[in-house]
C-alpha positions, 0 to 999 in steps of 0.5 A: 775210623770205624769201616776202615780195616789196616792193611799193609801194602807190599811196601809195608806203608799202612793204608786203608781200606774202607768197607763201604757198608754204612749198616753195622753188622749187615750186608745188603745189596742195594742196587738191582741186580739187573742195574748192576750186572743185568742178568749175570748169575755170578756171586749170587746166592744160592752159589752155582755148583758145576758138575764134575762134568756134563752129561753123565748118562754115559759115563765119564766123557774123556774115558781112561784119560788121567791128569797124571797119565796123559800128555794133553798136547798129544792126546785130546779125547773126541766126545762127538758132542757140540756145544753151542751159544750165541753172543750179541755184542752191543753197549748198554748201561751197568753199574757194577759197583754202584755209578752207572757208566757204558760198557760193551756187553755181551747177551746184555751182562757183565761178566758175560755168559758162561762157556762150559764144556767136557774135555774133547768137546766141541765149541761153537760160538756165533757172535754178532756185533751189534755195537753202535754209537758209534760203530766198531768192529770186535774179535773174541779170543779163546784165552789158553786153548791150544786151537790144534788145526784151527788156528783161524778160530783163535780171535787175534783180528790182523792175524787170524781173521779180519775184525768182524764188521758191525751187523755181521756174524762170525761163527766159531769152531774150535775142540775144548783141547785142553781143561780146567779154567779160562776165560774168553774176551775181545781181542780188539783194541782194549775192548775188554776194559769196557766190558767184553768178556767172560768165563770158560770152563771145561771140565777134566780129570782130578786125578790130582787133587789130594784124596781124589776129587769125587768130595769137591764142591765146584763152585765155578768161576771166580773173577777178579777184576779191575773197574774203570768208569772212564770209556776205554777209548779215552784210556788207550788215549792217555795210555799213548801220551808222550809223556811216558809218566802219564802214560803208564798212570792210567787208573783203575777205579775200582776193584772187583770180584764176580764184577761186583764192588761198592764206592764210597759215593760221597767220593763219587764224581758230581751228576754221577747218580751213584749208590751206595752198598751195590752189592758185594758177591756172596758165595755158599760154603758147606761144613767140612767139605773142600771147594774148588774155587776157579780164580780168574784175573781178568783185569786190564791191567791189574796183578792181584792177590786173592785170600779167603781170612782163616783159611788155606787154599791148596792150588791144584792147577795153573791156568790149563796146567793140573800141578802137583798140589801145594798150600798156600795162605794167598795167591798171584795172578797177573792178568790172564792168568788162572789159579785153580785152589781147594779150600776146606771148610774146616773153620768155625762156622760163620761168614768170612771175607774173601779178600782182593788187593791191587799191590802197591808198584804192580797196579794203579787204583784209586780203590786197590782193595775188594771184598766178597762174602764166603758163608758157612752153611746155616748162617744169615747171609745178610750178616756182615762178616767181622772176621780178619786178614790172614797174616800173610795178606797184611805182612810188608813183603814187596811181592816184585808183581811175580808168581809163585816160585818155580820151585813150587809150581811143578805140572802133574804130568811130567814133561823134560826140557829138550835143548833149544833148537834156536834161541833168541833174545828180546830187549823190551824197552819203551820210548816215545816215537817221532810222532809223540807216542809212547810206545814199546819195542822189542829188539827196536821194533814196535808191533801195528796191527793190519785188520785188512791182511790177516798174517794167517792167510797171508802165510797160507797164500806163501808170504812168510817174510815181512821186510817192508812190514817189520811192524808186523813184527814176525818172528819166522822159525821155520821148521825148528822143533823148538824155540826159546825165547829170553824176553828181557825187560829193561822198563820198571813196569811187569808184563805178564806174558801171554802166549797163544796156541800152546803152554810155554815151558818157564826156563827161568825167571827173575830180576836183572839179567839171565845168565844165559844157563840156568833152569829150574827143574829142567826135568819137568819145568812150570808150563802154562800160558801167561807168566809174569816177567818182573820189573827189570827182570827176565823170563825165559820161555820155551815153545815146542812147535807143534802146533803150525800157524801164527800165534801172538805172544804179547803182554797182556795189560791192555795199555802195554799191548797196545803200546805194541808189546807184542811179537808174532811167533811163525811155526812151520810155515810149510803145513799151513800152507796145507790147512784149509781156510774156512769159508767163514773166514774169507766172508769175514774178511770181505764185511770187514772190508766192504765196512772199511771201504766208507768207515776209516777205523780210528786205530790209535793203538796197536790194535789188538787190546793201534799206534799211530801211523808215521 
């Protein structure tokens, strides 16, 4: 048994997980770093280590504003600065975890590039799709940014602009109006599985972190992920079969972090040219100091659980949320969502594992477990590390793909629960359609994109009412101030709920069905972006609409969206009508048009991460 380490899975079965390092006590890499992630910086030594902010020269950028003393959703610092990047989207060949396989790349690396930005800054961001064999269009959303005044920039094709048209260019616009860590991706059909994405990060107030944060070692983005080496055209396929069971069986390969992993090759599918020992992520760690470590799940389907053996993490925000700080040996993240933690460097020096675990019943892979390499400073980094799992990491706890109890996760600027205006429930179910496809609906609705009529501009044009498109599934709150929403999911699967344009205030959660009264800490509840709503359970949501336009609101695993998990929150109508549509807009729309007047897309699922037509 040796290279097997025993894990408990949260069902408290043994399995094992297999190190993959055929030289005892050595960690060497292999493949090329350009085979494996082109020319992707991530979880290479020396680690990257980011500013407080960018510039300096002239002091901190968003002034006097603090974590603790300014309400984000009314107040965004205006820094006057741009920062600009250009993306080229087209597939190539990598091998992030040993076997060559296609992916959809941008600028030629995976993960992409790195966004990085001060608080009140602007981002502008040209794209160009360049992919071909074959064609296909493609949108980058934002993922948490708030997109005040500029909802056309979100990145939803269908709802806010027409998908970009292989060989044009879209240029983007948009303030960094909130602060902490994201990640950006495609948001055309499951684009992102095969490779389409990448981290953002923009810089804020640490007022928050215990003892002022002027000692921390930011060491960047860290990403988690799951790994599929089947196209994920072929995957969206299965995930529409009409057998249910077969649908939701779709499979991970592999797990990664920083987009690095390793497979056992003699496992490997024949022809597949694999290596062993690709090369697992090493990250730098200095004596006595506190890092910051920006966890980011940008999985396709998979919830994980993030550990680093011997050591604490303090978690200091949730996606773009600063929180009052708490302590905790591991943490949850659903796809999408973020976690930032410090870790003090308090330990015997040496080299430790930094550790990634797919539960048991919240995700599907046929490797559920990843290792990175976290070393002191001093030590050899091609020393393996021999140290152990922290007890919580091993212990048979069934973690009910949920995140940290509510109790616990309490936003550092205090914001009070106001009474709903309007509330309505939403009865998720899954079922197969008279065509033969699986497909999820909401109060009996499924949700089909249209790449061709934007819902933004059709609500700017004065179309704010869908009866002979109920596919679109609109949801109109009119002028209503605030709206909450009882998502209750009546499938044994989790969904991690995602909702664009603003943070959702979390009411309640949990198992089985609301009482229809309860709330924790109606005070300050939990705010963030993206929470998990559990198997047979419900999640209570409150949106305060302040922010005029359309926004998705929608599961985030690739194969549920794609399904149709998906609804379209309408806010305030009557303002839209009085933005100004960028010209960029409209000329996207007319490639997208001109592309499709000769090219059918072959839209098989929803079309945002299409279903079938009757």
């Amino acid at each position: 048994m040796s290279g097997l380490i025993p894990i408990l899975d949260g069902l408290g079965n043994v399995t094992f997980i297999n190190n993959l390092l055929s030289s005892v006590g050595v960690l060497v890499s292999i493949l090329p770093g350009l085979l494996q992630n082109g020319n992707s910086t991530l979880g290479l030594l020396p680690t990257p280590v980011l500013p407080p902010f960018l510039g300096g020269s002239q002091g901190i950028p968003w002034g006097n504003m603090t974590a603790g003393g300014t309400n984000v959703y009314e107040q965004t610092p205006d820094t006057g600065v741009t920062r600009s990047y250009d993306f080229t989207i087209a597939r190539a060949t990598l091998a992030p975890e040993g076997i060559p396989k296609e992916m959809m790349l941008i600028n030629g690396q995976y993960p992409g590039p790195l966004i990085e930005a001060n608080w009140g800054d602007m981002i502008e961001v040209t794209v160009t799709n360049s992919i071909t064999g074959p064609e296909e269009g493609t949108a980058l959303h934002w993922h948490g940014l708030l997109q005040k005044e500029t909802p056309w920039y979100d990145g939803v094709p269908s709802v806010q602009m027409c998908p970009i048209a292989p060989g044009k260019s879209f240029t983007y616009k948009f303030k960094a109006d909130l602060y902490g860590s994201s990640w950006y991706h495609s948001h055309y059909s499951a684009q992102y599985a095969g490779g389409l994405l990448g981290p953002m990060i923009i810089h804020g107030p640490r007022d928050n972190y215990p003892g002022g944060g002027s000692d921390v070692v930011d060491i960047g983005p860290v990403l988690v992920s799951d790994s599929y080496l089947t196209d994920y055209y072929t995957l969206v396929q299965q995930s529409e079969s009409n057998n249910v069971a077969v649908a939701e069986l779709v499979t991970s390969s592999n797990t990664l972090i920083q987009g690095k992993g390793n497979v056992d090759c003699s496992a490997a599918p024949a022809g597949s040219n694999c290596t062993s020992n690709a090369g697992l992520a090493k990250f730098n760690f200095t004596r006595g100091k506190r890092h910051l470590l920006r966890i980011i799940n940008t999985s396709a389907a998979a919830f994980m659980v993030v550990s680093l053996d011997s050591h604490k993490m303090t978690v200091v925000a949730n996606d773009f949320v600063a929180v009052k700080p708490y302590t905790v040996s591991q943490v949850q993240l659903f796809v999408g969502q973020r976690t930032d933690v410090l870790i003090t460097a308090n330990q015997i020096p040496g080299a430790y594992w930094l550790r990634v675990r797919q539960p048991v019943l919240c995700a599907l892979s046929l490797q559920p477990f990843a290792l990175a390499a976290v070393y002191y400073d001093g030590i050899d980094t091609n020393t393996k590390p021999l140290s152990l799992p922290n007890l919580d990491f091993i212990t048979p706890t069934l973690i009910n793909c949920g995140n940290d109890a509510l109790t616990l996760t309490e936003p550092y600027y205090p914001i009070k629960l106001d009474p709903p205006d309007t509330t309505i429930t939403i009865q998720i179910t899954q079922t197969v359609n008279e065509t033969g496809y699986t497909h999820y609906e909401m109060n009996g609705q499924t949700f089909r994109a249209n790449y061709n009529h934007p819902l933004l501009n059709l609500t700017y044009n004065g179309n704010t009412s869908y009866p002979d498109d109920p596919q679109w599934n609109v949801y109109n709150f009119g002028a209503n101030d605030t709206i909450r929403i009882i998502f209750q999911n009546n499938v044994p699967f989790g969904h991690p709920m995602h909702v664009h344009g603003q943070n959702m205030y979390v009411v309640d959660e949990g198992v089985g069905a609301y009482d229809g009264v309860s709330a924790v800490r109606p005070t300050n509840p939990q705010r963030r972006d993206t929470q998990s709503l559990k198997p047979n359970g419900y999640l209570v949501a409150q949106l305060k609409a302040d922010n005029p336009g359309v926004w998705p609101f929608h599961c985030h695993i690739a194969w549920h969206v794609g399904q149709g998990l998906y609804i379209n929150v309408m806010q305030k109508p009557e303002l839209v009508r009085q933005m100004e549509i960028p010209g960029v807009v409209a000329q996207s729309c007319d490639g997208w048009w001109e592309f499709t007047d000769n090219n059918i897309p072959n839209q098989i699922d929803s079309g945002v991460k299409l279903f079938r037509e009757v």
